[in-house]
C-alpha positions, 0 to 999 in steps of 0.5 A: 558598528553593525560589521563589528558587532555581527563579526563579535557574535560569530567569534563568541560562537566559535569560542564556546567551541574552541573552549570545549576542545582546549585544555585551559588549565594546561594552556599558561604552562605551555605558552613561553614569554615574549622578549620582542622589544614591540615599543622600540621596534615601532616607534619613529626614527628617521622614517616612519615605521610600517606594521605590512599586513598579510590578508587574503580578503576582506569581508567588505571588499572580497577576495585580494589574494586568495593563493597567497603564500605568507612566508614569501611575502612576509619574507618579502616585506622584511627585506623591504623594510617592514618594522613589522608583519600583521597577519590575518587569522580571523576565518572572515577574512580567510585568515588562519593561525597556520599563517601566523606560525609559518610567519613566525618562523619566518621573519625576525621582526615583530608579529602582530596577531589581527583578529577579533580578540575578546577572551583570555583563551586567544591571548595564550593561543596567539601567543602559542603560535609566536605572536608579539602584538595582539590586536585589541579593539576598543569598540569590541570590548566593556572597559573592564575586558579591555583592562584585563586582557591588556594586563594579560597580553603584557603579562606574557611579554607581547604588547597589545595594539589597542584600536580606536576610532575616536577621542573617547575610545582614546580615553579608555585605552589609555585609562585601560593602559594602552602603550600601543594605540592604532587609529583606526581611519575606517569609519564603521558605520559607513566604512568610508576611509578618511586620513583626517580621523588620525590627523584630527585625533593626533594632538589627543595624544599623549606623548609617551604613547606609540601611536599607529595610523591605520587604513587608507595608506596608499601614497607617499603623499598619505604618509607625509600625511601621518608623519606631520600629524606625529604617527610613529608608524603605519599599517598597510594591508590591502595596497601590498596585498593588491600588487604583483609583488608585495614587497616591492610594493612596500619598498617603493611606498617607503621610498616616496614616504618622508624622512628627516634630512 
């Protein structure tokens, strides 16, 4: 936990910053509701869905992709099939909202807004940059902030994907509301990646919910995995990110992936 809390403290610096140079009073008024359907987009058909992840680096394994071109591969996983794009804006992972608004105007499908999200200031502001999903981090986050920061981000018509790592982190979420809830396979402490986290933590589920299993998708064999555990989607960063062409590289893991005959 000592990663997440080290990024949280950082993200709260840069928030007493960034409310200082924005105007919060004018911000409601600029920002226009989401009408993106995320429940339908993600949930299971035949197959299941993948959430493609545009990243540059990571604070635990360096630099991935330093020259990436969002649009190109955000272009590049739509036509591959993606059910959605997730896009990196946190300055650790050299993400920035420049990415998420030149994506946004690039695809038609879902945007998911990764990044550590503690305060209602960067609700609006993802959303101000075309967001349809925010990321919401059980771990990060007193019971009470997650409560009202789920009920702002439905508020404004995007829909929260809520992160957990255990049963109890479950609980919360959706005691908190969470429609959307990602498994997260890293463990924190050590950040070994394990599928067995989403497959044990699957039968906690409630059967309304949208449930995402996140980290450590590499293989067909790994989506098999989650979609016999009853995942109705994916989301895969570092394995695209790594390859010579992103999309091909997506397009060849759902094809290996399982479907219904």
């Amino acid at each position: 936990m000592n990663f997440l809390l080290k990024i949280c403290e950082r993200k709260r610096t840069e928030l007493q910053k960034l409310v200082l140079e924005t105007s919060l009073a004018k911000l409601p008024e600029q920002v226009d509701p989401c009408t993106t359907d995320v429940l339908s987009a993600l949930k299971r058909n035949y197959r299941l869905q993948v959430i493609a992840e545009h990243k540059r680096k990571s604070p635990s394994k360096g630099t991935i992709r330093a020259d990436s071109d969002p649009i190109r591969i955000a272009k590049g996983y739509e036509q591959s099939g993606a059910a959605a794009v997730s896009v990196l804006t946190d300055s650790a992972f050299d993400g920035r909202k420049e990415d998420l608004i030149a994506v946004r105007g690039a695809v038609h499908i879902p945007v998911l807004c990764k990044d550590f999200i503690l305060s209602p200031l960067q609700v609006f502001l993802a959303r101000s940059w075309g967001a349809d999903i925010v990321l919401l981090i059980v771990a990060a986050l007193k019971e009470n902030e997650l409560k009202s920061l789920i009920a702002l981000v439905k508020q404004l018509g995007m829909e929260p994907l809520v992160e957990v790592h255990d049963a109890h982190e479950l609980k919360v979420a959706t005691d908190c509301g969470a429609r959307l809830v990602g498994v997260n396979n890293r463990n924190l402490h050590t950040f070994e990646v394990d599928l067995r986290i989403s497959e044990e933590l699957a039968p906690a589920f409630d059967p309304s919910l949208v449930r995402v299993s996140e980290s450590g998708i590499r293989t067909g064999d790994d989506l098999r995995r989650v979609w016999e555990a009853g995942y109705d989607a994916v989301l895969v960063g570092e394995q695209l990110m790594r390859a010579a062409d992103p999309g091909n590289a997506l397009e060849k893991l759902i094809g290996e992936g399982p479907t219904l005959s």
